[in-house]
GUMIRO-373058 format. One record per atom (N, C-alpha, C, CB): residue number from 1; residue in three letters; atom name; x, y, z. Coordinates in pm, whole numbers, plus 50000, padded with zeros to 5 digits. Glycine has a CB too. Layout:
N
<site num="NUM" residuo="ala" atomo="CA" xx="X" yy="Y" zz="Z"/>
...
//
This chain:
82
<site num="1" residuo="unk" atomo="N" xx="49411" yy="51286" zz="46988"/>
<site num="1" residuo="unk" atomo="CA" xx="49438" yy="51187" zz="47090"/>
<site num="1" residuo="unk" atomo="C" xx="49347" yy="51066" zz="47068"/>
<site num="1" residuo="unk" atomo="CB" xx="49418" yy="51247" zz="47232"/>
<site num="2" residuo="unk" atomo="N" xx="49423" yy="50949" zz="47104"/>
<site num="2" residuo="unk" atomo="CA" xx="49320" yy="50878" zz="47055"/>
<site num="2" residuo="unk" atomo="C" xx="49177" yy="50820" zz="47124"/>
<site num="2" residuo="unk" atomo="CB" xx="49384" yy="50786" zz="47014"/>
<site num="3" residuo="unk" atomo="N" xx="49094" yy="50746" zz="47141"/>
<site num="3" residuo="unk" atomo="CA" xx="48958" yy="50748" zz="47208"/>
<site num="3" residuo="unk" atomo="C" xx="48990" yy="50605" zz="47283"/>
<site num="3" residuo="unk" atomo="CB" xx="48807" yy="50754" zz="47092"/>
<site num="4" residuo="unk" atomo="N" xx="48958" yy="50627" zz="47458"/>
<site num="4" residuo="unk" atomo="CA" xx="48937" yy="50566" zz="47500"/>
<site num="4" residuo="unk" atomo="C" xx="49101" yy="50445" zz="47574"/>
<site num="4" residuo="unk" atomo="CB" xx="48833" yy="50546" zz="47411"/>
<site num="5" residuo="unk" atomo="N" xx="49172" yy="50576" zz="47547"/>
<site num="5" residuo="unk" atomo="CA" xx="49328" yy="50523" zz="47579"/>
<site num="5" residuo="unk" atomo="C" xx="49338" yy="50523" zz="47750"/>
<site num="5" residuo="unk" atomo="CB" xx="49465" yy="50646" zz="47502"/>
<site num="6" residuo="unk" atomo="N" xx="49289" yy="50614" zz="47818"/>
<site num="6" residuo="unk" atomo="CA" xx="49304" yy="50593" zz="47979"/>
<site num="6" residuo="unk" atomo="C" xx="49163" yy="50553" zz="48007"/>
<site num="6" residuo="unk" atomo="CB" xx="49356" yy="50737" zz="48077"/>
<site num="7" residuo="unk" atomo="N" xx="49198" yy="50511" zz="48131"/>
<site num="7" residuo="unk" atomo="CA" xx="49095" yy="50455" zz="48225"/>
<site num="7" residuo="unk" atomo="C" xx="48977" yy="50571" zz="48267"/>
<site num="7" residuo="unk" atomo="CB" xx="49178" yy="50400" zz="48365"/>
<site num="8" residuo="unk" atomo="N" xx="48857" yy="50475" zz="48277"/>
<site num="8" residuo="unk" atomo="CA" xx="48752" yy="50591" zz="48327"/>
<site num="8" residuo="unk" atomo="C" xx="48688" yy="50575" zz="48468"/>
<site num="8" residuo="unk" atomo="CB" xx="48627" yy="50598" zz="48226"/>
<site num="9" residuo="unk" atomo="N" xx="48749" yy="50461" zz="48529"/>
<site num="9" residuo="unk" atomo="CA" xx="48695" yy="50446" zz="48640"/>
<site num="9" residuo="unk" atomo="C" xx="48754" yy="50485" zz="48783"/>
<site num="9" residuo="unk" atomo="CB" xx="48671" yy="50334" zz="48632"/>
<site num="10" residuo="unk" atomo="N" xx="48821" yy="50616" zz="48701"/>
<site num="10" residuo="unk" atomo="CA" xx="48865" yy="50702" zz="48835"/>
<site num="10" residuo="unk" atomo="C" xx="48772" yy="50737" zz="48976"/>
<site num="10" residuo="unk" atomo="CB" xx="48897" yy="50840" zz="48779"/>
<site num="11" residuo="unk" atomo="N" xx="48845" yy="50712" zz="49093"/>
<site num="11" residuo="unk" atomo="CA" xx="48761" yy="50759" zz="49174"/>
<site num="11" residuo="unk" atomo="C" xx="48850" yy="50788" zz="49263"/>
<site num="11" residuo="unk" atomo="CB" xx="48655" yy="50684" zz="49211"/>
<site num="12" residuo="unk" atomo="N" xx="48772" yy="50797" zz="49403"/>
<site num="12" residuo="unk" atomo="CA" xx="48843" yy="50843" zz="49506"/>
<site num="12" residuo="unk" atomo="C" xx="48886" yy="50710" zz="49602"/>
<site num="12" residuo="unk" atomo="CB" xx="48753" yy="50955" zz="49578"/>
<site num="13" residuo="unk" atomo="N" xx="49034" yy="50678" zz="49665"/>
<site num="13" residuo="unk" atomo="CA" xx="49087" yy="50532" zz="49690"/>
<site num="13" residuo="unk" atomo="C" xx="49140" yy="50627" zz="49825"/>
<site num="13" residuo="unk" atomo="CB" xx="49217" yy="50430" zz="49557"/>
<site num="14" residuo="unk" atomo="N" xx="49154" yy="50513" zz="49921"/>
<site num="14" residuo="unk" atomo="CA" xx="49186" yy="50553" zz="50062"/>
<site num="14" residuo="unk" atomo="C" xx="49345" yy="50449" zz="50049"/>
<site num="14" residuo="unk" atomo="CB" xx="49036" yy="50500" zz="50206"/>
<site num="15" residuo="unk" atomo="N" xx="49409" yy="50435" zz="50044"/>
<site num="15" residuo="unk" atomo="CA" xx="49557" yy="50387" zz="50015"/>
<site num="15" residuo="unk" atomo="C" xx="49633" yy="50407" zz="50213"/>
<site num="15" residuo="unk" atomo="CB" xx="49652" yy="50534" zz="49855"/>
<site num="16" residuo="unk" atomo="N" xx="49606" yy="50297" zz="50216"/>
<site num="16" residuo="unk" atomo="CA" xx="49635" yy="50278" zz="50385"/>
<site num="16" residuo="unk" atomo="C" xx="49805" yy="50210" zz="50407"/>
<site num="16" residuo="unk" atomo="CB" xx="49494" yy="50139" zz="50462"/>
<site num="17" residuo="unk" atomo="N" xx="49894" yy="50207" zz="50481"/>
<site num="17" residuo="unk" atomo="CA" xx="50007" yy="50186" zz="50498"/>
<site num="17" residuo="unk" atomo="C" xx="49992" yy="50086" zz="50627"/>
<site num="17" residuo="unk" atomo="CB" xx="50085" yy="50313" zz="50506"/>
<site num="18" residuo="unk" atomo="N" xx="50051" yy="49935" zz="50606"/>
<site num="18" residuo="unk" atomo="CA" xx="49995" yy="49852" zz="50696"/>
<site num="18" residuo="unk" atomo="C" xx="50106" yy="49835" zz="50824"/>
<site num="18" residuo="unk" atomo="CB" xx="49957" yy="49713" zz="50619"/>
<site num="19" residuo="unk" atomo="N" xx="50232" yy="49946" zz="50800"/>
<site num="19" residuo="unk" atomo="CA" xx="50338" yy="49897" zz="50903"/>
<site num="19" residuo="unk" atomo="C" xx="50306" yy="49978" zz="51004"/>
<site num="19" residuo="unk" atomo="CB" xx="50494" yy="49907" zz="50865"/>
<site num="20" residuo="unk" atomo="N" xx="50227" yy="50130" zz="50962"/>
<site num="20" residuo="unk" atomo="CA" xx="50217" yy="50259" zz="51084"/>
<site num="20" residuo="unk" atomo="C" xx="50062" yy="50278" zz="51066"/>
<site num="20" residuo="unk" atomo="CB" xx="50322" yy="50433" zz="51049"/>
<site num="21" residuo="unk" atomo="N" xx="50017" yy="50258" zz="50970"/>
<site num="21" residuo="unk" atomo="CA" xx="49873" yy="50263" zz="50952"/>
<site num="21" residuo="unk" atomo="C" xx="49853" yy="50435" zz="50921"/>
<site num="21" residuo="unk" atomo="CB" xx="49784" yy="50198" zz="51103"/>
<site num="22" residuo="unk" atomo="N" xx="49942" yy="50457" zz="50845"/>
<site num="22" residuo="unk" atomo="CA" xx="49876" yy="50574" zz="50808"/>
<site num="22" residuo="unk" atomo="C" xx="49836" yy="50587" zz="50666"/>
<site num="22" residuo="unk" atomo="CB" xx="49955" yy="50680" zz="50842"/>
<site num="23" residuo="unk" atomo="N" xx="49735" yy="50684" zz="50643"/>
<site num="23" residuo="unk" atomo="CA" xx="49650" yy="50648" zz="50560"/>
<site num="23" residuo="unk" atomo="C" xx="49649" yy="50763" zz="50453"/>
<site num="23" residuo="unk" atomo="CB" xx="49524" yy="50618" zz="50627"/>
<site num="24" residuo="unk" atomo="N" xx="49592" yy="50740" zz="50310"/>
<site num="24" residuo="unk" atomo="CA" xx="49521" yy="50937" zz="50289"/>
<site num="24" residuo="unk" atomo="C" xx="49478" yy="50859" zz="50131"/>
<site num="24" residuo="unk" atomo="CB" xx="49696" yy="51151" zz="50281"/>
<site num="25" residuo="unk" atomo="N" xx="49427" yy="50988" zz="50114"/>
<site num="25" residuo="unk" atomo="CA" xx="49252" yy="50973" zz="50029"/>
<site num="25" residuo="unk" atomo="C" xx="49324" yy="51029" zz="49929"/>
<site num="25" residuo="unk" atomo="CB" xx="49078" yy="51072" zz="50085"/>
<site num="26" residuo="unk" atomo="N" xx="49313" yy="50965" zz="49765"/>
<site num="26" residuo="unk" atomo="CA" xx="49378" yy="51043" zz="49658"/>
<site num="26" residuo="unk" atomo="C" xx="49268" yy="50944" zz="49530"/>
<site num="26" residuo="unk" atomo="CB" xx="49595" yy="51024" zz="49655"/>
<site num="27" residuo="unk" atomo="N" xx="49229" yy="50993" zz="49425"/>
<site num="27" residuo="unk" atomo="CA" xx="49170" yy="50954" zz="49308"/>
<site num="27" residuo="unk" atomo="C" xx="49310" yy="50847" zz="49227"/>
<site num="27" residuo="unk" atomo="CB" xx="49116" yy="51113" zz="49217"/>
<site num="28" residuo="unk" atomo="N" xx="49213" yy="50733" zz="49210"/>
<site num="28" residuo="unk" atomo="CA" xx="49302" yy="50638" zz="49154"/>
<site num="28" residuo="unk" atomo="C" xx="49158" yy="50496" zz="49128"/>
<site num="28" residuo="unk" atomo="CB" xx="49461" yy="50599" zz="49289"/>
<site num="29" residuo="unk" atomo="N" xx="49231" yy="50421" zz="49023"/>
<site num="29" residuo="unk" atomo="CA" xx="49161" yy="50310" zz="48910"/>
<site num="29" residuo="unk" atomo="C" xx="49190" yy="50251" zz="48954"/>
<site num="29" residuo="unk" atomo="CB" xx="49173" yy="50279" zz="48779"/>
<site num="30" residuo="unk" atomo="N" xx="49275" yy="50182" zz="49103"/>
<site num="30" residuo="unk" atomo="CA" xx="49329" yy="50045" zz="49144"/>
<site num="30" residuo="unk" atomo="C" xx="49204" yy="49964" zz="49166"/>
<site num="30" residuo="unk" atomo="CB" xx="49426" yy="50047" zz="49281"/>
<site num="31" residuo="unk" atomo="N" xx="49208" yy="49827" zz="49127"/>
<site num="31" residuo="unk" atomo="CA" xx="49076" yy="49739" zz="49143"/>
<site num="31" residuo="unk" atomo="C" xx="49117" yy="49686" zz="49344"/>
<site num="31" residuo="unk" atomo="CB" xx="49076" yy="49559" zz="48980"/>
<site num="32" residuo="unk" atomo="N" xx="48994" yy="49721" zz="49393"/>
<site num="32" residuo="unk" atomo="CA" xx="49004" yy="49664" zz="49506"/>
<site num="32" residuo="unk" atomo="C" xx="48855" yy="49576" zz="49595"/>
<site num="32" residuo="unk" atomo="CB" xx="49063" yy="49783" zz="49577"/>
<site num="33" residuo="unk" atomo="N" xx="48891" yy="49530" zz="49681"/>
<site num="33" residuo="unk" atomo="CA" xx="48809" yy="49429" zz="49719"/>
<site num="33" residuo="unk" atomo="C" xx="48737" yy="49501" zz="49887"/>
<site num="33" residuo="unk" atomo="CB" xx="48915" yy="49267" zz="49726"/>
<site num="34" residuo="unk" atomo="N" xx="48788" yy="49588" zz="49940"/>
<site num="34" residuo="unk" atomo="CA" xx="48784" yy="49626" zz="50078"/>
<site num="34" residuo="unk" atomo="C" xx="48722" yy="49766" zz="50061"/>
<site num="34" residuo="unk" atomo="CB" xx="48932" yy="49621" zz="50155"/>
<site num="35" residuo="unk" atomo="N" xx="48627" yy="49774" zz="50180"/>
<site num="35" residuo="unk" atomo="CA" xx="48621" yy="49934" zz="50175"/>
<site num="35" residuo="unk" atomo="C" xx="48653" yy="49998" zz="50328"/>
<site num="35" residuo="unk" atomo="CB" xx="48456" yy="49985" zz="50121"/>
<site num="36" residuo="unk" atomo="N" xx="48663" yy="50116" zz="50368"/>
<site num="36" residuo="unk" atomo="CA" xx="48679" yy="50172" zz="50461"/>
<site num="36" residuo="unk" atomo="C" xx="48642" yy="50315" zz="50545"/>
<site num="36" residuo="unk" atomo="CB" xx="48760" yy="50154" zz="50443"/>
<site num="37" residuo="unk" atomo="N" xx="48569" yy="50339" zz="50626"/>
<site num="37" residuo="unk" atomo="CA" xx="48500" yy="50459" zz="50624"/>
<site num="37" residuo="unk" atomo="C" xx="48589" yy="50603" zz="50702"/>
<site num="37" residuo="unk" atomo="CB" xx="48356" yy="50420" zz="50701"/>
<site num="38" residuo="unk" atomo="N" xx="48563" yy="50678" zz="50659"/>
<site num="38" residuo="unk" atomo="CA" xx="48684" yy="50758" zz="50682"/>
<site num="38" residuo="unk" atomo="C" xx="48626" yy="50867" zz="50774"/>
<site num="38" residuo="unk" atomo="CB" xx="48754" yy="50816" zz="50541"/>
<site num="39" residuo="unk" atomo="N" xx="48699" yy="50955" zz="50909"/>
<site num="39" residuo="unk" atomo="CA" xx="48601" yy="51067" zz="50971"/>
<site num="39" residuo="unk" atomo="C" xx="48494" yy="51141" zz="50927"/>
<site num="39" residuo="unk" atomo="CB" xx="48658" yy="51156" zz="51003"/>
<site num="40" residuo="unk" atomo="N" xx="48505" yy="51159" zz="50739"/>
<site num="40" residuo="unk" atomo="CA" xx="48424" yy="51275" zz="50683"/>
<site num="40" residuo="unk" atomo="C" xx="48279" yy="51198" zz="50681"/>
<site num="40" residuo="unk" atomo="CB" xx="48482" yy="51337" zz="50517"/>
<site num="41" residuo="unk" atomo="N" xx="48249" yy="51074" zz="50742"/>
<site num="41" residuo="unk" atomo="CA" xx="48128" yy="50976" zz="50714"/>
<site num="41" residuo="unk" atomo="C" xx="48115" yy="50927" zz="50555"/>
<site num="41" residuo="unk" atomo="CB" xx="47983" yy="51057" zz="50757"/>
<site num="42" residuo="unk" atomo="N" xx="48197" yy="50900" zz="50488"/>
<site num="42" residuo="unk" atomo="CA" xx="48170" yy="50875" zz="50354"/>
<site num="42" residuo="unk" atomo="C" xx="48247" yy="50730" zz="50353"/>
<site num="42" residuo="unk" atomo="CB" xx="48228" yy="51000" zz="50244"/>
<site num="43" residuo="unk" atomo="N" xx="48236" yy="50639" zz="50296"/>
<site num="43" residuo="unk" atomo="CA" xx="48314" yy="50495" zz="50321"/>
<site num="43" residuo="unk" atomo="C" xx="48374" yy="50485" zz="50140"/>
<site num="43" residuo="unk" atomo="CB" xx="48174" yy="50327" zz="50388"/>
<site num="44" residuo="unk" atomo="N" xx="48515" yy="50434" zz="50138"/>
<site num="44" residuo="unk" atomo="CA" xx="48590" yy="50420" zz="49980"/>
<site num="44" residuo="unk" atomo="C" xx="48625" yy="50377" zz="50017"/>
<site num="44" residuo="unk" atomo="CB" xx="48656" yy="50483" zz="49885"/>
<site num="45" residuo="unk" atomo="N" xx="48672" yy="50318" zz="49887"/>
<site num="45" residuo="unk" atomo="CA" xx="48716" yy="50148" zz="49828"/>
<site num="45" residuo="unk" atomo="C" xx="48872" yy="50204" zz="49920"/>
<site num="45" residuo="unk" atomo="CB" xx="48727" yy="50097" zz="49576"/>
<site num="46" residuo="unk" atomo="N" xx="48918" yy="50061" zz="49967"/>
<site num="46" residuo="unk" atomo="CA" xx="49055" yy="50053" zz="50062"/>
<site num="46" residuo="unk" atomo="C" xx="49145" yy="49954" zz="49958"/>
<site num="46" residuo="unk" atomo="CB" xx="49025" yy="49970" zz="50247"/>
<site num="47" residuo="unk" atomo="N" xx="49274" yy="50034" zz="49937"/>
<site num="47" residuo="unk" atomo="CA" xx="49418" yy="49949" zz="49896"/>
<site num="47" residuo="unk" atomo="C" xx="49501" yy="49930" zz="50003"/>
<site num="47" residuo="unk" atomo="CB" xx="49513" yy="50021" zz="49789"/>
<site num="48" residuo="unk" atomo="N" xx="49591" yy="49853" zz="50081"/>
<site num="48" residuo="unk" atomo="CA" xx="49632" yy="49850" zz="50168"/>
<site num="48" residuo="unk" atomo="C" xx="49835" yy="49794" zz="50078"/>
<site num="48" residuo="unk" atomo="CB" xx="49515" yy="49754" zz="50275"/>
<site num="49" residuo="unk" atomo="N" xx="49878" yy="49898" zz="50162"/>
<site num="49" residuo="unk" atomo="CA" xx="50008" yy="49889" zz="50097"/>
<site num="49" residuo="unk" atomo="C" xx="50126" yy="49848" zz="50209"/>
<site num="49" residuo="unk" atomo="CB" xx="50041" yy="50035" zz="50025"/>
<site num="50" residuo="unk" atomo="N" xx="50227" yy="49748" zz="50210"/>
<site num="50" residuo="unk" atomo="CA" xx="50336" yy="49749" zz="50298"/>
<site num="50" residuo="unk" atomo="C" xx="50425" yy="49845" zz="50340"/>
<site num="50" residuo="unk" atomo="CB" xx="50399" yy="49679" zz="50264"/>
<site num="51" residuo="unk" atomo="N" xx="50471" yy="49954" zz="50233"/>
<site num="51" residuo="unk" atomo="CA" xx="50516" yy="50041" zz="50294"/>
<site num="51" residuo="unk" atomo="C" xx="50505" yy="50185" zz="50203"/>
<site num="51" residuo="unk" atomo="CB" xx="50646" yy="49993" zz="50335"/>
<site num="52" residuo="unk" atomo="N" xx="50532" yy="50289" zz="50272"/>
<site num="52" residuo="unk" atomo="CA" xx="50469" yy="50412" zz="50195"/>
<site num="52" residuo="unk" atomo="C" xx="50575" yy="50519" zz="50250"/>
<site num="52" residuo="unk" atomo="CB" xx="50288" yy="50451" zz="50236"/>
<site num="53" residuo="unk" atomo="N" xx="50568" yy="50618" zz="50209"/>
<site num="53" residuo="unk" atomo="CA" xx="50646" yy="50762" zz="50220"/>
<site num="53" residuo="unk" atomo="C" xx="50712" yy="50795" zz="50382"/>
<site num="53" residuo="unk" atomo="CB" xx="50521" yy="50895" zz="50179"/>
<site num="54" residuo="unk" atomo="N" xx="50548" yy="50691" zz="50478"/>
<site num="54" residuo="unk" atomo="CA" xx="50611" yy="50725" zz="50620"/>
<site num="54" residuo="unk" atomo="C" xx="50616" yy="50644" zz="50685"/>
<site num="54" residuo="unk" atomo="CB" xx="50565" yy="50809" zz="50696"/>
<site num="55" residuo="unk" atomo="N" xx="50696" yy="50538" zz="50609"/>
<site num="55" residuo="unk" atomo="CA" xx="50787" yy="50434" zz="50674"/>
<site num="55" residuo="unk" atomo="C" xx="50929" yy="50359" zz="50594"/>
<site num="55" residuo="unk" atomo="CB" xx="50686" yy="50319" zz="50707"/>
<site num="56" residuo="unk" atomo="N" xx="50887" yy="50436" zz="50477"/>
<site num="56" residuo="unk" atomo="CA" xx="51077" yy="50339" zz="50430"/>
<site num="56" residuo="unk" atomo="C" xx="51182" yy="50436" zz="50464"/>
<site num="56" residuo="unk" atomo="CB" xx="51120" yy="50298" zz="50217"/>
<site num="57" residuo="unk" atomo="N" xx="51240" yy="50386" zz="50473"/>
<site num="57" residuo="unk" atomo="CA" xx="51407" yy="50413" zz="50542"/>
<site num="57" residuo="unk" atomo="C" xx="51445" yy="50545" zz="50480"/>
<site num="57" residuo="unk" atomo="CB" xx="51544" yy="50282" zz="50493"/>
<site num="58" residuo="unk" atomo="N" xx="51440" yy="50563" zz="50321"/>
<site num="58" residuo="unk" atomo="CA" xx="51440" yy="50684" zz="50250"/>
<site num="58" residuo="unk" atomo="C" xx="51411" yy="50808" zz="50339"/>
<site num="58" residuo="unk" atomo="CB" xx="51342" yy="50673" zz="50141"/>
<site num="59" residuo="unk" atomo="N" xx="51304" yy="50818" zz="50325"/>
<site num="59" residuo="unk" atomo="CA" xx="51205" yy="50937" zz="50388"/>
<site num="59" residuo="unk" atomo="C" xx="51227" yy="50969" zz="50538"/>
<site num="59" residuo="unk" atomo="CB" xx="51043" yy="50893" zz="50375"/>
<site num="60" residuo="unk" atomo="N" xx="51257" yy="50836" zz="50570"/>
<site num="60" residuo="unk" atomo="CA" xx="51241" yy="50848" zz="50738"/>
<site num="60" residuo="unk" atomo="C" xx="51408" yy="50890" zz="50795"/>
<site num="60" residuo="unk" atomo="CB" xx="51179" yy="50664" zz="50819"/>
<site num="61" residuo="unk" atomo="N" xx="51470" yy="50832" zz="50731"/>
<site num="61" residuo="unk" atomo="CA" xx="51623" yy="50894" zz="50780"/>
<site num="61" residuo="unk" atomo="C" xx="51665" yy="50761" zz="50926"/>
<site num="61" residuo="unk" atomo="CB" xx="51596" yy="51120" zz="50864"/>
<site num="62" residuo="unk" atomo="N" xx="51573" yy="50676" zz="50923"/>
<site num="62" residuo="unk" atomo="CA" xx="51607" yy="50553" zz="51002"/>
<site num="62" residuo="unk" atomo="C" xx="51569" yy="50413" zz="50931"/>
<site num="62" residuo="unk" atomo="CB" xx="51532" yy="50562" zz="51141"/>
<site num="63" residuo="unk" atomo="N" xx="51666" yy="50308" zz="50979"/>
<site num="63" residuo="unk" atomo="CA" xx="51662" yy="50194" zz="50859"/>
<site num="63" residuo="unk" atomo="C" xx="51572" yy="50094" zz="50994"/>
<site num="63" residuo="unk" atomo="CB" xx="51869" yy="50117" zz="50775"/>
<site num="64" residuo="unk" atomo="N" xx="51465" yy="50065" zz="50965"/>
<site num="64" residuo="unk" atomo="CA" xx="51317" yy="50004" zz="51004"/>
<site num="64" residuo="unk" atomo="C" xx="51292" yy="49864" zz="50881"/>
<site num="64" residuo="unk" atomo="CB" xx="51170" yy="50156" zz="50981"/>
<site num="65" residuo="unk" atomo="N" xx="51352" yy="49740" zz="50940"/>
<site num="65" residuo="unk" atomo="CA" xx="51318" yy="49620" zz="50865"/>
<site num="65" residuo="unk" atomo="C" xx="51193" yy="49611" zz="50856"/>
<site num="65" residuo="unk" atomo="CB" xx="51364" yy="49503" zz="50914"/>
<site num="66" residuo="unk" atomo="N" xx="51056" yy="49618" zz="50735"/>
<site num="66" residuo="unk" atomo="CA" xx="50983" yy="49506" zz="50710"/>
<site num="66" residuo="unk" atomo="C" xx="50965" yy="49390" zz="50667"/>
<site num="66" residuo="unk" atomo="CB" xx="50941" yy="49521" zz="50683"/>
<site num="67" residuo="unk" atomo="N" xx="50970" yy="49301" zz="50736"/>
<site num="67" residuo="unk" atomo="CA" xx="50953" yy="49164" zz="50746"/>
<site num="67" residuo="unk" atomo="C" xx="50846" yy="49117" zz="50734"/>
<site num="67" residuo="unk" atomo="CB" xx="50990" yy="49119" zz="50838"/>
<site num="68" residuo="unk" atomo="N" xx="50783" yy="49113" zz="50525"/>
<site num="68" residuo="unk" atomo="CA" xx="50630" yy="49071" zz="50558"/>
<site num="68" residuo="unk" atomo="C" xx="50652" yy="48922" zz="50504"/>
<site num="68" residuo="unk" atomo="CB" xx="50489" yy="49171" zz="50469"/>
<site num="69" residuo="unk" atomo="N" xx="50531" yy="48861" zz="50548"/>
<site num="69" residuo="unk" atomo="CA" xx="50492" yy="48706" zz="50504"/>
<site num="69" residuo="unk" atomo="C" xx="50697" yy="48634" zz="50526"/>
<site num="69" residuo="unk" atomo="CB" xx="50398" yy="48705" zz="50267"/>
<site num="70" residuo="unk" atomo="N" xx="50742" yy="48656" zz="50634"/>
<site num="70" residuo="unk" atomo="CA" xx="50899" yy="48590" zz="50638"/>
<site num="70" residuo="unk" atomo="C" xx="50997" yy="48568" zz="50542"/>
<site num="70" residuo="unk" atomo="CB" xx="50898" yy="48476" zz="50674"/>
<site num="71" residuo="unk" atomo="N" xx="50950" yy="48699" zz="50492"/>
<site num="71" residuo="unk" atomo="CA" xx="51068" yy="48679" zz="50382"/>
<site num="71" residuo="unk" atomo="C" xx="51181" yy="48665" zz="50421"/>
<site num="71" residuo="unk" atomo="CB" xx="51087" yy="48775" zz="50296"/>
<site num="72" residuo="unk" atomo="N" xx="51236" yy="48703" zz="50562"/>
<site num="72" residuo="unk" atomo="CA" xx="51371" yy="48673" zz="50610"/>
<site num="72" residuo="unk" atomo="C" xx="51391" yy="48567" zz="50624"/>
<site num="72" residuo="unk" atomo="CB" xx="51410" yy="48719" zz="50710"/>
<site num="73" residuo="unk" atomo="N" xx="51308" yy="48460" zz="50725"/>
<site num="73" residuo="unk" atomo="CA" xx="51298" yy="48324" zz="50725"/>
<site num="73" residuo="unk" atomo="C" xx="51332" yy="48262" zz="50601"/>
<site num="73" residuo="unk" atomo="CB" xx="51175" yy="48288" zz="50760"/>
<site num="74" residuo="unk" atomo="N" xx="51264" yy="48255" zz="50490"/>
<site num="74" residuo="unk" atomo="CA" xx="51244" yy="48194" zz="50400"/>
<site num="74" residuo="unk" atomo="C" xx="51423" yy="48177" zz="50323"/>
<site num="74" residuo="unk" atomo="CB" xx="51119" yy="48272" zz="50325"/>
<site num="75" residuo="unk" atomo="N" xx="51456" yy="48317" zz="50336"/>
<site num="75" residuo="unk" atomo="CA" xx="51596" yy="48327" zz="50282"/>
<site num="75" residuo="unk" atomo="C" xx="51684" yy="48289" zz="50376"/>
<site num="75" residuo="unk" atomo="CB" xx="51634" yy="48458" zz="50235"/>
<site num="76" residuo="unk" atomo="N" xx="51723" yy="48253" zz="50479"/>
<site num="76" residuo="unk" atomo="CA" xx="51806" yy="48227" zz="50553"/>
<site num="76" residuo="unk" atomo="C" xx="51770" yy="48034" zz="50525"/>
<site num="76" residuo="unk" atomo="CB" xx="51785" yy="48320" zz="50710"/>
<site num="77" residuo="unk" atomo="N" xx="51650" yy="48000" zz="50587"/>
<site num="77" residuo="unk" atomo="CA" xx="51675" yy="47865" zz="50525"/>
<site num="77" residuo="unk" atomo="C" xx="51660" yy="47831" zz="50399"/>
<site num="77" residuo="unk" atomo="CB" xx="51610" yy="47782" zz="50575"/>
<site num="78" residuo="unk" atomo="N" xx="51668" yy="47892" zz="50288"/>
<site num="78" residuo="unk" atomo="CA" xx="51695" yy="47842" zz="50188"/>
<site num="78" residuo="unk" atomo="C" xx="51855" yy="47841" zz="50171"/>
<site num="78" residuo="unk" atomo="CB" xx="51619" yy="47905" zz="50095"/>
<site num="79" residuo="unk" atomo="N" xx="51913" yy="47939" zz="50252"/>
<site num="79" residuo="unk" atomo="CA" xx="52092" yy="47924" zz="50193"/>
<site num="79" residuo="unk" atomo="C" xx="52141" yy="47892" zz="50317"/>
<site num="79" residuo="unk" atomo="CB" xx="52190" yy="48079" zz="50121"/>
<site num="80" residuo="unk" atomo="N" xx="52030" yy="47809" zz="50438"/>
<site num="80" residuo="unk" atomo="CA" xx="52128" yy="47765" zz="50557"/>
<site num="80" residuo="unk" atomo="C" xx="52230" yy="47653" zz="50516"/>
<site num="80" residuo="unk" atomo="CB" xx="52039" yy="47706" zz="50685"/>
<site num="81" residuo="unk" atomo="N" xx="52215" yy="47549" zz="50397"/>
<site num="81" residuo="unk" atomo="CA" xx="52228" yy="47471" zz="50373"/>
<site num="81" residuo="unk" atomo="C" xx="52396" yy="47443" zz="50285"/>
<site num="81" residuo="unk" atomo="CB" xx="52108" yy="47460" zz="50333"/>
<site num="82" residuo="unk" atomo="N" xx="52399" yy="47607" zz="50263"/>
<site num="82" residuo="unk" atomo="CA" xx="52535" yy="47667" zz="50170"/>
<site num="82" residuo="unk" atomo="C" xx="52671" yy="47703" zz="50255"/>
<site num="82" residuo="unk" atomo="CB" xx="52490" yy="47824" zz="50092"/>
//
């Protein structure tokens, strides 16, 4: 195998869901800027994601619009004009 092909700066990432806020702790290399402290008193690096397992429509068996930064807006007046 060859040397130095994956990443070594595995650790432990708190990967938070910003529509329900649910959260959970899994080892991952994502570069992040935030941290967050979790019940066990230990504080890790925070990724914050729009949507996750328990909120897209898939999983949930109900169709729940996220509407981040207006993306609806944005598309409606761009083709109000059509």
């Amino acid at each position: 195998m060859k040397k130095d092909l994956h990443p070594s700066n595995y650790r432990f990432v708190v990967f938070k869901d910003m529509s329900n806020d649910y959260q959970f702790l899994t080892k991952s290399c994502v570069e992040t800027k935030e941290t967050i402290k979790l019940e066990d008193g230990n504080e890790y690096p925070l990724y914050k994601l729009e949507i996750s397992h328990t909120s897209h429509p898939f999983y949930t068996g109900k169709m729940k619009l996220v509407d981040t930064a207006g993306r609806i807006d944005k598309f409606k007046t761009r083709y109000a004009k059509k």
